[in-house]
DRENLUMDREN-905078 format. One line per 4 residues: number of its first residue (from 1); for each residue x, y, z of N, C-alpha, C, O. Coordinates in steps of 0.1 Angstrom, whole numbers. Example, Ala and Ser with C-alpha at 12.3 -4.5 7.8 and 13.67 -1.06 7.14 Angstrom:
! residues 2
1) 132,-57,78,123,-45,78,132,-33,78,142,-33,85; 128,-22,71,137,-11,71,129,0,79,134,11,80
//
This chain:
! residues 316
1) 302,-23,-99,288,-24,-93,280,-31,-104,285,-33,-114; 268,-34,-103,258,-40,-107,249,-31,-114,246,-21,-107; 243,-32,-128,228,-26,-128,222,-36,-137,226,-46,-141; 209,-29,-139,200,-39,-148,201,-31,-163,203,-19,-162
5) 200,-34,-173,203,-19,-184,198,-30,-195,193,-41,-193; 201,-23,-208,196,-28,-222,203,-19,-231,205,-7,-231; 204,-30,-241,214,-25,-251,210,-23,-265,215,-17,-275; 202,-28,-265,187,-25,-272,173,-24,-273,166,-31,-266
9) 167,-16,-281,151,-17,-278,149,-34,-279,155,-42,-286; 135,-34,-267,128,-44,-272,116,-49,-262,111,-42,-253; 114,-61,-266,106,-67,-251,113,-69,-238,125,-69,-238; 106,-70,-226,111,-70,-213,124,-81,-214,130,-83,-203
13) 128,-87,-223,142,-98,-221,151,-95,-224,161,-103,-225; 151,-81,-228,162,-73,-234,169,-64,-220,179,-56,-221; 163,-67,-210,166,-56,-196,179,-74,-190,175,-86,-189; 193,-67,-187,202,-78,-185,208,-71,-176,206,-59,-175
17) 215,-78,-166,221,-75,-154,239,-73,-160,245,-81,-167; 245,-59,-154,257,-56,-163,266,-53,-146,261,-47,-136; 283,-60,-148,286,-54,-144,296,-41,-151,304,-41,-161; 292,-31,-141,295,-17,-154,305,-12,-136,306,-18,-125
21) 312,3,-143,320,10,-134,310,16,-125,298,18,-127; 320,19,-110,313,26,-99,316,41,-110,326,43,-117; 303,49,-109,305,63,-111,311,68,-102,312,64,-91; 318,80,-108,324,93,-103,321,102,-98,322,112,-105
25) 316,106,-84,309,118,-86,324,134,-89,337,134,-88; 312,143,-91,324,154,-91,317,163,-76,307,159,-71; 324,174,-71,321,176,-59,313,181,-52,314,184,-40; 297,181,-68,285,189,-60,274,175,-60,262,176,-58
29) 284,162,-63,275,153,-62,274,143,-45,283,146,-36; 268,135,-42,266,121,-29,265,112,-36,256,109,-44; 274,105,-35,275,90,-34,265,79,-27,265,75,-15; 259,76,-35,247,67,-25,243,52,-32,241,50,-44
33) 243,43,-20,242,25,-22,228,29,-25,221,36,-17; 223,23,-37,206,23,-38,199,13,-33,201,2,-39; 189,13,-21,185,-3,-19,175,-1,-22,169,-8,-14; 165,5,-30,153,5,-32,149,13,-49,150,25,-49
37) 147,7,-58,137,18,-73,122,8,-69,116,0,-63; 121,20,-80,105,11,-86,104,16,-100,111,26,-104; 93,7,-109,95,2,-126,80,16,-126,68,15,-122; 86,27,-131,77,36,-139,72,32,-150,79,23,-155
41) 57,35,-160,55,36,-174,67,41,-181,72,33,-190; 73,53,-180,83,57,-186,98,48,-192,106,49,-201; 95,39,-181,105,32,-181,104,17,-192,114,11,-196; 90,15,-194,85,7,-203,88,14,-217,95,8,-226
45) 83,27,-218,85,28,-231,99,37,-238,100,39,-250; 106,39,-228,122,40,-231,129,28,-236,134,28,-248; 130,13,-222,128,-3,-235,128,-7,-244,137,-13,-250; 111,-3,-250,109,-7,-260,116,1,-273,121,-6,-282
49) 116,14,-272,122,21,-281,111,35,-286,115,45,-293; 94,34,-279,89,44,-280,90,61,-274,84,71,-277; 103,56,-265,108,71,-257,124,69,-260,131,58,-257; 130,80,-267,144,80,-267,151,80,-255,146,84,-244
53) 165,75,-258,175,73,-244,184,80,-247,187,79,-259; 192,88,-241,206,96,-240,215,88,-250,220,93,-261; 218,71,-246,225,65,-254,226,54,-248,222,54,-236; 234,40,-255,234,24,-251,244,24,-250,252,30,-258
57) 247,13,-234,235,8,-231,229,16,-221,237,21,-213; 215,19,-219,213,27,-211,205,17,-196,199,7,-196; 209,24,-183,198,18,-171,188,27,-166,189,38,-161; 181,22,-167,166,30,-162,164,31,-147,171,26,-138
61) 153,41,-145,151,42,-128,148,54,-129,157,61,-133; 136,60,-127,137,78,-127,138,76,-112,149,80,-111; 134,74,-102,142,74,-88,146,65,-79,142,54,-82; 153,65,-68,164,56,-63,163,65,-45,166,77,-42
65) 159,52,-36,159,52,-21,174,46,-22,178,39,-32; 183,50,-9,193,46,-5,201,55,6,197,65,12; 215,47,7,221,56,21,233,59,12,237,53,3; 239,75,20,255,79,16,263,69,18,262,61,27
69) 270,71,8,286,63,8,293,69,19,295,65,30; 298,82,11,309,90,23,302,106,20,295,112,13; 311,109,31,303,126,34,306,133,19,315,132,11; 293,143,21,292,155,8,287,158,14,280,152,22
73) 289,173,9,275,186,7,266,185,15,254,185,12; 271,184,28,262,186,39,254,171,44,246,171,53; 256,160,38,253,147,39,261,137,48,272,137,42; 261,131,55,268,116,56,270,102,55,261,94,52
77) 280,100,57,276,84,55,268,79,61,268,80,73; 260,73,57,250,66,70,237,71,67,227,64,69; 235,86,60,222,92,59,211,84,50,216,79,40; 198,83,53,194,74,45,186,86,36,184,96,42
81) 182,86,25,181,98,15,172,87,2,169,75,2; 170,102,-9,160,95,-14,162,106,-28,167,117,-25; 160,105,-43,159,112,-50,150,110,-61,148,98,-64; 144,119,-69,135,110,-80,135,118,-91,125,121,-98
85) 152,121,-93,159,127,-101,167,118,-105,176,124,-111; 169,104,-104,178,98,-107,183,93,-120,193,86,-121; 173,98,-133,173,96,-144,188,104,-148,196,98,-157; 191,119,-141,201,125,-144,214,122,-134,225,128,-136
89) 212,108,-122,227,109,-119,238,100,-126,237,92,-135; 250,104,-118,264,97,-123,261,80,-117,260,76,-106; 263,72,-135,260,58,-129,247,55,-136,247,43,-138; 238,59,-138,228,55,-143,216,59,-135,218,68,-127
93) 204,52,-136,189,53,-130,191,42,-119,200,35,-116; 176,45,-115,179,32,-103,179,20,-102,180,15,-91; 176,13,-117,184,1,-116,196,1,-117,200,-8,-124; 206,8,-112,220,4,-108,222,5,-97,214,13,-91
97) 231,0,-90,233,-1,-74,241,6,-66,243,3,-54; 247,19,-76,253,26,-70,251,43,-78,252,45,-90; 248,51,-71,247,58,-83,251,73,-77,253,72,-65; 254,86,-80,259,100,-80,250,109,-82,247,114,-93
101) 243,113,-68,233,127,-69,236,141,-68,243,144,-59; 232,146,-74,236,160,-70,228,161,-59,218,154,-55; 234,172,-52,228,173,-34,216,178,-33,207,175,-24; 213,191,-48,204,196,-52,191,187,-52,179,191,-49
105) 194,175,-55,180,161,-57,179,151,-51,172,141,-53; 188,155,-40,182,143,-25,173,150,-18,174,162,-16; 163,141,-13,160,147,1,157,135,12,155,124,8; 158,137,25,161,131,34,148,118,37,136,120,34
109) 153,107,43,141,98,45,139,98,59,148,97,67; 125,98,65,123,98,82,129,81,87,130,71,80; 131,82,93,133,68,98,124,55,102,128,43,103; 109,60,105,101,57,102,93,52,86,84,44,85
113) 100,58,77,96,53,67,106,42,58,116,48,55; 105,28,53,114,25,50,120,23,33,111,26,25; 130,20,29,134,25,19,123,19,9,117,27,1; 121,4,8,108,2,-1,94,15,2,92,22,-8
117) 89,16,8,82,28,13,82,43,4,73,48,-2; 98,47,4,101,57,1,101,60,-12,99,71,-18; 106,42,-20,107,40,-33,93,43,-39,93,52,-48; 80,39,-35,72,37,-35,64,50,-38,58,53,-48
121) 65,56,-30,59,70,-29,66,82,-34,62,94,-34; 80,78,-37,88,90,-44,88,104,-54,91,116,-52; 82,96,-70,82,101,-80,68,103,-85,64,111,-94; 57,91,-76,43,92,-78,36,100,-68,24,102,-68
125) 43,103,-62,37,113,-51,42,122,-50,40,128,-39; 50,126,-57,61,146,-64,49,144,-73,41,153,-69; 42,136,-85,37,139,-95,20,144,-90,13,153,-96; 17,138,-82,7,137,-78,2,147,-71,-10,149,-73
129) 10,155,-61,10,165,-52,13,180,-59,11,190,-52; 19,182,-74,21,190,-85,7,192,-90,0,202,-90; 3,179,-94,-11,182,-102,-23,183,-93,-33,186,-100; -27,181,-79,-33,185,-74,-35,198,-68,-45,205,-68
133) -24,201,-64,-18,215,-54,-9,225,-63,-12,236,-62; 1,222,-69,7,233,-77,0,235,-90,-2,247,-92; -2,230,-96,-10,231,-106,-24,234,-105,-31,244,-109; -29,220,-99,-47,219,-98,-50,230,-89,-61,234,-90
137) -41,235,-79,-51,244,-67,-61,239,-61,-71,245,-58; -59,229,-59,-71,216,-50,-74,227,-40,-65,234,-35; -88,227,-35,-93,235,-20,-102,225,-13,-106,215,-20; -104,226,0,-112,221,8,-126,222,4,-133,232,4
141) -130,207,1,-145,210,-2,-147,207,-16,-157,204,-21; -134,210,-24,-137,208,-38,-138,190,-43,-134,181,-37; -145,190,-55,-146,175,-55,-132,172,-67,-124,180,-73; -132,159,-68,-117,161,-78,-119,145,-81,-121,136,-73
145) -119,145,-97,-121,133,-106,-105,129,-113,-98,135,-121; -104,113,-103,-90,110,-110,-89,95,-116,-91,83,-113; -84,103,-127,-82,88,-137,-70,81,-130,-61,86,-124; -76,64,-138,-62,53,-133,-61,53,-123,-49,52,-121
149) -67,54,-114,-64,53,-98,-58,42,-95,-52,43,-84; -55,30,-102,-48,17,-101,-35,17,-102,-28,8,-100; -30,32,-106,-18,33,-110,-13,32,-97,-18,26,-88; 1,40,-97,7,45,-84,8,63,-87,11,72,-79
153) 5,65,-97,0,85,-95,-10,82,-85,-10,85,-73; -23,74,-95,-37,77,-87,-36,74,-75,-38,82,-66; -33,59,-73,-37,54,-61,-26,66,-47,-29,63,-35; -20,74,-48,-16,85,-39,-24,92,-42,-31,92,-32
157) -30,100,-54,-38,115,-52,-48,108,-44,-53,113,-33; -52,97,-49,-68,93,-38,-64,103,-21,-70,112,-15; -49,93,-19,-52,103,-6,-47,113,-1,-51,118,10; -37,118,-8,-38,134,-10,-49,143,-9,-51,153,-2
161) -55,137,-18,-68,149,-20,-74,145,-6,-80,155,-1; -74,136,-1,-84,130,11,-78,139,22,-84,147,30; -68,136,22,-65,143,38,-65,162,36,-63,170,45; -68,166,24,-69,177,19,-83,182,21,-87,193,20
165) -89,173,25,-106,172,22,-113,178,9,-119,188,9; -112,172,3,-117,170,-13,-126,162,-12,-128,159,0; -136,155,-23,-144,145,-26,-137,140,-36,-131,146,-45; -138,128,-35,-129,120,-46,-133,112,-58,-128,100,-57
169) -137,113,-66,-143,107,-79,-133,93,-81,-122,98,-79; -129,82,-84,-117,75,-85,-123,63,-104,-132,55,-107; -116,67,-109,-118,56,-120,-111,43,-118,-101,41,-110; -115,34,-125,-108,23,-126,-120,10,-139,-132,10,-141
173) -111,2,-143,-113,-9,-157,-121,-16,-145,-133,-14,-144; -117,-23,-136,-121,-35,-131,-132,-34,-119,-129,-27,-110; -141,-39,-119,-149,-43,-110,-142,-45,-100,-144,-36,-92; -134,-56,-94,-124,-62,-88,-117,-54,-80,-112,-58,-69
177) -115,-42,-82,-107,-33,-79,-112,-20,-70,-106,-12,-63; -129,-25,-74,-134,-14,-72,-133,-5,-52,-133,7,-48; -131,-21,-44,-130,-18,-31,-121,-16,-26,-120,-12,-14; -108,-18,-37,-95,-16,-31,-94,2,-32,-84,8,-27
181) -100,7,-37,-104,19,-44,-108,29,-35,-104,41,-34; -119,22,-28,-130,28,-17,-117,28,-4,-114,40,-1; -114,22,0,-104,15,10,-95,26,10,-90,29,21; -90,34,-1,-78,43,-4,-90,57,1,-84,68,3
185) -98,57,2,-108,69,6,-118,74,-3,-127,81,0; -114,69,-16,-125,76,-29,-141,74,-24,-147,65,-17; -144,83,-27,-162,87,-20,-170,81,-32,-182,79,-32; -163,77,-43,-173,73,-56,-167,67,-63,-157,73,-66
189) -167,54,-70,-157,46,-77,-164,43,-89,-175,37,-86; -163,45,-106,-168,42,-116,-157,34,-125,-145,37,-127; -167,23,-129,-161,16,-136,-157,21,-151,-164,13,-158; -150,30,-159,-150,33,-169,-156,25,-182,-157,27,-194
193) -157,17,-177,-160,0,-193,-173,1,-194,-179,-2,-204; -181,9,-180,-198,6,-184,-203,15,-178,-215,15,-178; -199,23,-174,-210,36,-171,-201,51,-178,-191,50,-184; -207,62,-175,-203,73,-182,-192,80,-170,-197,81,-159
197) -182,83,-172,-176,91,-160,-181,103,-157,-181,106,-145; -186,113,-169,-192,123,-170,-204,120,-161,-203,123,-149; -215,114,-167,-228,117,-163,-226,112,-146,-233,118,-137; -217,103,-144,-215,104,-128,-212,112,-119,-216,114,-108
201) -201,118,-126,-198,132,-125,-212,142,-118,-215,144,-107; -214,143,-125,-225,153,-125,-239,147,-114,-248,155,-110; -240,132,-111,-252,137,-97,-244,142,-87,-248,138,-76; -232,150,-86,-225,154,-81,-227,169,-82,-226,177,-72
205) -229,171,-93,-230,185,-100,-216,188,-103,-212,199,-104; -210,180,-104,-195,181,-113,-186,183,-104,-189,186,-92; -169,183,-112,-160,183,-106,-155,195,-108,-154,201,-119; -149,199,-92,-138,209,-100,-126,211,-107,-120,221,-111
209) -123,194,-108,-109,195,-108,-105,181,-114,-111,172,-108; -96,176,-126,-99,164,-127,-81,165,-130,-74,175,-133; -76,152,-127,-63,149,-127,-66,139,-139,-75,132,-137; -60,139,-149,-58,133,-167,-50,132,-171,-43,139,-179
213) -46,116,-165,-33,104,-163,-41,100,-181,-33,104,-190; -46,97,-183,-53,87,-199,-43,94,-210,-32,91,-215; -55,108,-211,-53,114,-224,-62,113,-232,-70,122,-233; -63,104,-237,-75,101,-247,-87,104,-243,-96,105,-252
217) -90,105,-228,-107,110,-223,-102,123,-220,-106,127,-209; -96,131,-228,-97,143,-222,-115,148,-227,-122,149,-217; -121,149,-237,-138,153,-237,-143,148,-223,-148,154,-214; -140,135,-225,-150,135,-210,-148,136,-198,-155,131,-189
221) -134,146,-197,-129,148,-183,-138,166,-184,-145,172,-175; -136,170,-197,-142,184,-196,-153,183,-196,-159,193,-194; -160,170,-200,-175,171,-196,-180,169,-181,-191,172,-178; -168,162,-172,-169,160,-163,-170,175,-152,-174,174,-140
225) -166,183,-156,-160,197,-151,-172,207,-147,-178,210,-157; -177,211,-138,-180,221,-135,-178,234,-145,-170,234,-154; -189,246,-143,-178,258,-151,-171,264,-144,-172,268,-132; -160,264,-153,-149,269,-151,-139,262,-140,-131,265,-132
229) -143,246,-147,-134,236,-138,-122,239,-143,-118,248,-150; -112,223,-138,-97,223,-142,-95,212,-148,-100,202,-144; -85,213,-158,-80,197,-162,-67,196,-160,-62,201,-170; -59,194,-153,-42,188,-155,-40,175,-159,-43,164,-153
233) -34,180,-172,-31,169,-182,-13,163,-178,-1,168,-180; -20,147,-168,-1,143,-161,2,135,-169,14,135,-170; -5,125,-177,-4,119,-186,-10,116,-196,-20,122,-200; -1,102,-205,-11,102,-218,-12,83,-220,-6,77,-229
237) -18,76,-210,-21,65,-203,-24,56,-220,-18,47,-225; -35,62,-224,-42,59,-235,-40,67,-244,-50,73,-248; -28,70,-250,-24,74,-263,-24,90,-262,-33,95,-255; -16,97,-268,-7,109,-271,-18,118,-282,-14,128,-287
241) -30,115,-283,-41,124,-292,-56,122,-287,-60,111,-286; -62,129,-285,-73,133,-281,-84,141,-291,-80,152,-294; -95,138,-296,-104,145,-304,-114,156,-293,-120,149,-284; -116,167,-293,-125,173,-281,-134,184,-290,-130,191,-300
245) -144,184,-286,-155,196,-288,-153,211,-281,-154,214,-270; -149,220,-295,-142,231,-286,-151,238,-285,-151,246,-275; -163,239,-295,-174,241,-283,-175,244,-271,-174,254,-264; -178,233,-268,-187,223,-252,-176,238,-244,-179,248,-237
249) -161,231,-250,-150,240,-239,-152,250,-236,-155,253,-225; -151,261,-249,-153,271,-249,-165,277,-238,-164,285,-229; -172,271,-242,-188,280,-236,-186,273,-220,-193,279,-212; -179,265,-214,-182,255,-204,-169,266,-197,-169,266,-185
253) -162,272,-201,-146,279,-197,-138,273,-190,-132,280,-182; -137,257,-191,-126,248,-186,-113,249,-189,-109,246,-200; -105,254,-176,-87,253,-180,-81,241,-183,-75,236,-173; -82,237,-189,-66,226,-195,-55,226,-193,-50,229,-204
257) -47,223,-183,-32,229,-179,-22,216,-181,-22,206,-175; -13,220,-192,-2,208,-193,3,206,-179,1,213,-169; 11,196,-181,20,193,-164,29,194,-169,36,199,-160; 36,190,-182,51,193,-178,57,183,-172,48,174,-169
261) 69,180,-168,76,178,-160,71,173,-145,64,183,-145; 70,168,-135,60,166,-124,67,162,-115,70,150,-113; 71,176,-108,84,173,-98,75,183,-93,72,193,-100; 70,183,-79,69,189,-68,86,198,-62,97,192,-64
265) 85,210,-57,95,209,-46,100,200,-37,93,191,-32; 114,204,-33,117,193,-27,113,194,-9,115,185,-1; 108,208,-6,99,208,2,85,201,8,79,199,19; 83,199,-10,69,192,-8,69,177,-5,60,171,0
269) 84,171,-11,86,161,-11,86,157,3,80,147,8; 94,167,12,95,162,24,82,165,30,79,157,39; 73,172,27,65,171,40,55,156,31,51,148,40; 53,152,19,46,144,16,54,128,26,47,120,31
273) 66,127,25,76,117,33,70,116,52,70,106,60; 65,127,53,66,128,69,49,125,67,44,118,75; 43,128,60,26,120,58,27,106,61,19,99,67; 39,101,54,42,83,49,46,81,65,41,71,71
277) 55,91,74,60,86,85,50,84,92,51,76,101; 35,91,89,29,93,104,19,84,94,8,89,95; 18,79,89,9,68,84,-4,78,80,-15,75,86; -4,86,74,-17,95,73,-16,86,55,-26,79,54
281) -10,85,47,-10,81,32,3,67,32,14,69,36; 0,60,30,1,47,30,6,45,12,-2,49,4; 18,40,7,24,40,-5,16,25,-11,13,17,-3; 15,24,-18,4,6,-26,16,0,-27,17,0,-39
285) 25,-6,-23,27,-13,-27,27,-28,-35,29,-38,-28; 25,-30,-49,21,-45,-56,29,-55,-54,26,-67,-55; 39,-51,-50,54,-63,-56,62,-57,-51,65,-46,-55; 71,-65,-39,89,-58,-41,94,-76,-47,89,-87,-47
289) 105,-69,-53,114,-78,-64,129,-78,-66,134,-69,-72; 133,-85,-62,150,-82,-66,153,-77,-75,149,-82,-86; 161,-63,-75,164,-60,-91,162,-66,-101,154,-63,-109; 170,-77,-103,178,-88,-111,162,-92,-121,162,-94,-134
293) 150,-93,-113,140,-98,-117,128,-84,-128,116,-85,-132; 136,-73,-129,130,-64,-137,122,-68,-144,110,-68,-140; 125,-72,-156,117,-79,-166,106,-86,-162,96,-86,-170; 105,-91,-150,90,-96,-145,80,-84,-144,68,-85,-146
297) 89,-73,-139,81,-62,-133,76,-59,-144,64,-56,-143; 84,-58,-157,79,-49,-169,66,-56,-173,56,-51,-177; 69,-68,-173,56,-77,-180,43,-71,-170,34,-63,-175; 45,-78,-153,31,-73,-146,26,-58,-151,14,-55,-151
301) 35,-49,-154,29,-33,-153,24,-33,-169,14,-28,-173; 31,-37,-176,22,-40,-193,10,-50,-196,4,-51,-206; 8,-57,-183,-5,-65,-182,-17,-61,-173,-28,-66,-172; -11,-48,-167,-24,-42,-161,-25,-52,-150,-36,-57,-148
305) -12,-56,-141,-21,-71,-131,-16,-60,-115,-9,-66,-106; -18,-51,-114,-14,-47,-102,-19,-32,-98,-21,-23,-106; -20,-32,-83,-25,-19,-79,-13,-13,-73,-5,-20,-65; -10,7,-77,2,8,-68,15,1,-80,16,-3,-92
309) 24,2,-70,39,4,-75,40,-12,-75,33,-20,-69; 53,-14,-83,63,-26,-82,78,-23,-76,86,-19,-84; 81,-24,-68,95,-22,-62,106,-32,-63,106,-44,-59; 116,-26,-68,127,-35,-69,140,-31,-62,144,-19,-62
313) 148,-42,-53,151,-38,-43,168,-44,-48,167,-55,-54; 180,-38,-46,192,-41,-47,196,-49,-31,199,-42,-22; 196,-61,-31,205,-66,-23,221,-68,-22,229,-78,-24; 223,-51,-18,242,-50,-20,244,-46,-3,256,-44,2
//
């Protein structure tokens, strides 16, 4: 089989197309043709050499759309399936074209939705639906401030929280961007480069709830907060350290909740899938791309040139 992998850290020209062995599964695994990943952050900085790898050469992909090979574990050939656990199967991540899930980390794709689709919305919308709902406790009516909305976390919570009925606070760098923003449902879009997110915040009379993809704004996500708001900390966008007034915190009684790990159930996964079928949440798609063409992807998502995911698609 084919994947895309790297044998060393480095810049995006270090990601080469290998042909490596079909994996093995053993008998609690599915065999599945992958026709669809998409290029995570995580995946950037595993690359470069700022996130360690199991070992080289390694292939990246934390998840992988595709159909069974041959029957397992309650599966068949032909089923079209979906995992965003693929960092742990036999064969690699989902840049490889063939890969070994345990049964435990598929779950099923509607037919209605298609595998770029699925790729799309897989791992950013398990992450997104954790920190709003398992974590955040999102309620009807509450308002909820989300950084990076350009991403592919944000640009899903936008409508998560929407069909949730939340109010939506949405950040974003670019002016440019600002409508594509509105369009996703956000009730309020601030440009972080020139106004305060905080003080916007607040002709609101604040948030309850803020999703904190950055890191580095954590102060002015808790300034953003209501008392006794929330912060779920999903990422660290803008760097791994934060300076905060424990003050302000303290007296303000804002929860700070790590995320962890940001895998929804695989329950949630499916009903979030059957949202995509009935077109209630729509996945961003920026780019689908031939595998082979990774390295382009890496560059666009290190240049900040896209809204939503980049999908890279296995033609096997």
């Amino acid at each position: 089989m084919k994947a895309v992998q790297f044998t060393r850290p480095g810049g995006p020209e270090v990601l080469q197309v290998a042909e490596v062995a079909d994996p093995i599964p053993t008998p609690e695994d599915v065999l599945i043709d992958v026709k669809a990943t998409t290029v995570n952050r995580l995946d950037l900085f595993q690359r470069d050499g700022s996130r360690s790898v199991p070992a080289l050469p390694f292939t990246p992909g934390l998840e992988a759309a595709g159909v069974v090979v041959t029957d397992s574990q309650g599966f068949r050939a032909g089923d079209r399936v979906q995992t965003t656990w693929a960092s742990r199967a036999r064969g690699g991540g989902g840049y490889a074209s063939r890969i070994a899930v345990h049964a435990h980390d598929l779950v099923r794709i509607p037919d209605e939705v298609s595998y770029e689709e699925a790729a799309a919305v897989g791992l950013t919308a398990s992450t997104a639906w954790m920190g709003l709902f398992d974590i955040g406790q999102l309620r009807e009516g509450e308002r909820v401030l989300i950084w990076a909305c350009t991403s592919g976390v944000g640009s899903i919570a936008i409508q998560l929280a929407k069909q949730a009925g939340a109010w939506v606070l949405a950040t974003s760098g670019s002016a440019e961007k600002t409508q594509a923003l509105r369009d996703l449902g956000a009730d309020l879009v601030v440009n972080y480069k020139e106004q305060s997110v905080a003080e916007a915040a607040h002709t609101v009379n604040g948030v309850h709830l803020v999703l904190e993809l950055v890191g580095g704004t954590l102060q002015e996500s808790i300034d953003a907060c209501t008392f006794e708001g929330r912060v779920v900390l999903i990422g660290n966008l803008g760097g791994q350290k934060a300076t905060v007034d424990t003050q302000a915190w303290r007296l303000k009684r804002v929860n700070v909740l790590g995320g962890g790990l940001m895998h929804t159930s695989p329950a949630n996964e499916e009903r979030i899938r059957q949202l995509v079928a009935k077109k209630i949440v729509k996945p961003q798609i920026a780019a689908t791309l031939p595998v082979e063409q990774a390295a382009e992807a890496h560059r666009k998502i290190a240049n900040h040139e896209i809204i939503g995911k980049i999908v890279l698609v296995h033609r096997n």
